[in-house]
C-alpha positions as a printed NumPy array, in Angstrom:
array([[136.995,  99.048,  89.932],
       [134.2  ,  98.583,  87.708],
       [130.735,  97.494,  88.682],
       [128.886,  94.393,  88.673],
       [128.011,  93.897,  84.928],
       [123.538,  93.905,  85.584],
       [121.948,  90.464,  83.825],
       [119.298,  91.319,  81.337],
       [117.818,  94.253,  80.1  ],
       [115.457,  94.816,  83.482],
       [119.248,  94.636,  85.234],
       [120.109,  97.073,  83.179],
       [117.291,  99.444,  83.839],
       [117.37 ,  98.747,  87.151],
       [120.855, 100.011,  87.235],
       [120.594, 102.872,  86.065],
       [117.787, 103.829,  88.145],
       [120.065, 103.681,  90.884],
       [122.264, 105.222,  89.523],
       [120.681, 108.068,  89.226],
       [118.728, 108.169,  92.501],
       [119.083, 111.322,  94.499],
       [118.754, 113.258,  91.161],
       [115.161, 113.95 ,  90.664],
       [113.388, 117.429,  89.589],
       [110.668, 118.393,  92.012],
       [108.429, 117.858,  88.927],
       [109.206, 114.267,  88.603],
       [106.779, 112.071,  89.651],
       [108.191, 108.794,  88.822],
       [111.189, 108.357,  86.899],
       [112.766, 105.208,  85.81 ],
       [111.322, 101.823,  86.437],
       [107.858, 101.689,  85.017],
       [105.692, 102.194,  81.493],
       [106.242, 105.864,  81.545],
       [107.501, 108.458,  83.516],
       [105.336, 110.939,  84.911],
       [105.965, 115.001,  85.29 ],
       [104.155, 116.946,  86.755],
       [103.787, 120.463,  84.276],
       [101.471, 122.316,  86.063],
       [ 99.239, 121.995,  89.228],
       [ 96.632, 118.954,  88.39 ],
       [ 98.577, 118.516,  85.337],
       [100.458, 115.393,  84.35 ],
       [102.397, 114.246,  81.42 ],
       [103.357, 110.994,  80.55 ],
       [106.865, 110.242,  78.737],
       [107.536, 106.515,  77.14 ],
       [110.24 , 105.595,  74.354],
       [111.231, 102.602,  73.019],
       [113.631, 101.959,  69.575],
       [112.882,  98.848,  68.018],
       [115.617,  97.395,  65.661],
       [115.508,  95.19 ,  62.   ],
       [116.676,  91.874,  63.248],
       [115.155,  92.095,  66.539],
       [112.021,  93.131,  66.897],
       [110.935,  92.668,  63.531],
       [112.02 ,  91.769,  60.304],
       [111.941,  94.603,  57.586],
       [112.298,  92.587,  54.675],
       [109.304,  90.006,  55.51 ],
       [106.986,  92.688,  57.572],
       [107.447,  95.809,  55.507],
       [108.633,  99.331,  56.261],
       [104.392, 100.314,  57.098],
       [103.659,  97.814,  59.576],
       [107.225,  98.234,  61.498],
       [106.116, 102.027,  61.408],
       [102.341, 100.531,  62.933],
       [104.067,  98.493,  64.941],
       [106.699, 101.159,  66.506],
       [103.789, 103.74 ,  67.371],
       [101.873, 100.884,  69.001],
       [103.956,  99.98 ,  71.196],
       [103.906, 103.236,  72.626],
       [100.53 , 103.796,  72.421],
       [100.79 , 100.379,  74.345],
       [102.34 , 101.856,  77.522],
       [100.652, 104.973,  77.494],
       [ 97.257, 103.075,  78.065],
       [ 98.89 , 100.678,  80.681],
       [ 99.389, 103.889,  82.87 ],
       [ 95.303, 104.834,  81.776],
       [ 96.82 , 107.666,  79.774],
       [ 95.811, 109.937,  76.896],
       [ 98.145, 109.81 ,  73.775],
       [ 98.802, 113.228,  72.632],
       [102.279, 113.852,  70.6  ],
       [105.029, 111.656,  69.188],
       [108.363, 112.372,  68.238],
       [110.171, 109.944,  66.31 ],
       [113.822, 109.072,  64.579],
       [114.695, 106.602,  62.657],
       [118.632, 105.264,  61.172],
       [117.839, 104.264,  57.402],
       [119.   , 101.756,  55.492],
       [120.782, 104.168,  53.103],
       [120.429, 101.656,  49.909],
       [116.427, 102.293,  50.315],
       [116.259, 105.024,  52.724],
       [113.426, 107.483,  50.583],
       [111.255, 103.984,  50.182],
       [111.365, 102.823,  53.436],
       [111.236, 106.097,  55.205],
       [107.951, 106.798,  53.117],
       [106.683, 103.291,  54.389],
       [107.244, 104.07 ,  57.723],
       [105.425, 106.819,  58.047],
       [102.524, 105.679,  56.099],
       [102.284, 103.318,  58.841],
       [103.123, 105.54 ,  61.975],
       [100.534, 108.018,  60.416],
       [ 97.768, 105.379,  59.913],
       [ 98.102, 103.991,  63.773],
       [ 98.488, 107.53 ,  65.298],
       [ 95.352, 108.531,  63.349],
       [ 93.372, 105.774,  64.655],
       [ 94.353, 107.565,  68.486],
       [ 94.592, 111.403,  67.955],
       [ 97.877, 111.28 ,  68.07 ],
       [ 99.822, 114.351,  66.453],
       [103.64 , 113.395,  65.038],
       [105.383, 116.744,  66.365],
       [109.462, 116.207,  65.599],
       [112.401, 113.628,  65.669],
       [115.321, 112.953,  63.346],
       [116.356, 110.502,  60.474],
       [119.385, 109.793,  59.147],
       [120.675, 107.504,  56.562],
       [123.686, 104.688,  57.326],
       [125.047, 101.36 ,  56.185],
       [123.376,  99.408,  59.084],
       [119.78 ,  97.404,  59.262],
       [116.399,  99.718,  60.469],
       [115.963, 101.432,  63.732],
       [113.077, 103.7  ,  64.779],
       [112.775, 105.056,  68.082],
       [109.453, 107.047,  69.117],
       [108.9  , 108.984,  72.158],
       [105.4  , 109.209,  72.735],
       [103.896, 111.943,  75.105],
       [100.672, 111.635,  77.097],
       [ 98.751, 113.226,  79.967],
       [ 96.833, 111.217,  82.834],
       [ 93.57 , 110.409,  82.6  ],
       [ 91.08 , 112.394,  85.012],
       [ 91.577, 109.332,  87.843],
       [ 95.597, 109.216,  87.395],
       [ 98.023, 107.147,  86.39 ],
       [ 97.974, 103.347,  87.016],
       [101.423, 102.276,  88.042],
       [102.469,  98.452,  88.007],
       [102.267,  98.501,  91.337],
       [ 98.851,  99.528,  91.212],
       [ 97.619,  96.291,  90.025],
       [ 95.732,  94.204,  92.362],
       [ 94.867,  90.274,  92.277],
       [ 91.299,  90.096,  91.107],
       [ 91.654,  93.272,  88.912],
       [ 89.855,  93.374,  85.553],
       [ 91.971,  94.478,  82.649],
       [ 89.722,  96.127,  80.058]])
């Protein structure tokens, strides 16, 4: 019997999250669900994992924006959901799947512009992968934090009357 097909991409997520309940390292501090996930490395020590792949055709348009600012624009919205949790950026890893007709030009746009935004936060580019293929831009980054001295902020940390910063 197969399951329920979830609505939406939060369905989805949420999904899989229970799917995988019960399955949790004694490190793991939150898994699934919010703007990171949060392991615990050492004692006092937290790290904070987010990814997200953004593709030509949805979340931006290669030929009108450019390969630089979809590289800006991939790192930042990483960078974004580090500093939702009050994080500290620290490492990225990214891959990309290249339009092979224009993979050197774009791949050297790209980084030009994932370089420029993870200067502007201290953010060192450790690893990932690229490939070339006969299909439209994708770039995924994986961006690695650590908690700020008074922890992580969950979404369920906000409060009504909070001031966002």
């Amino acid at each position: 019997m197969q399951p329920t097909a979830p609505a939406g991409e939060f369905g989805l997520i949420d999904w899989i999250r229970r799917q995988q309940s019960g399955r949790s390292h004694q490190g793991t501090v939150l898994g699934i669900g919010d703007d990171c996930a949060i392991l615990e490395v050492s004692a006092g020590s937290r790290l904070l994992v987010t990814t997200d792949m953004l593709m030509d055709g949805r979340h931006f348009r290669l030929e009108s924006d450019g390969a630089e600012a979809v590289g800006y624009k991939a790192m930042g919205v990483n960078l974004s959901d580090i500093a939702a949790m009050a994080g500290l950026p620290r490492a990225a890893v990214v891959s990309v799947a290249l339009p092979r007709a224009n993979a050197v030009l774009i791949g050297q746009g790209l980084s030009a512009g994932l370089k420029r935004m993870a200067d502007r936060f201290e953010v060192d580019l450790i690893g990932g992968d690229t490939n070339a293929w006969d299909g439209p831009l994708v770039v995924n980054v994986a961006l690695l934090g650590e908690t700020s001295p008074v922890g992580a902020v969950r979404r369920s940390g906000a409060q009504p009357g909070d001031v966002i910063v």
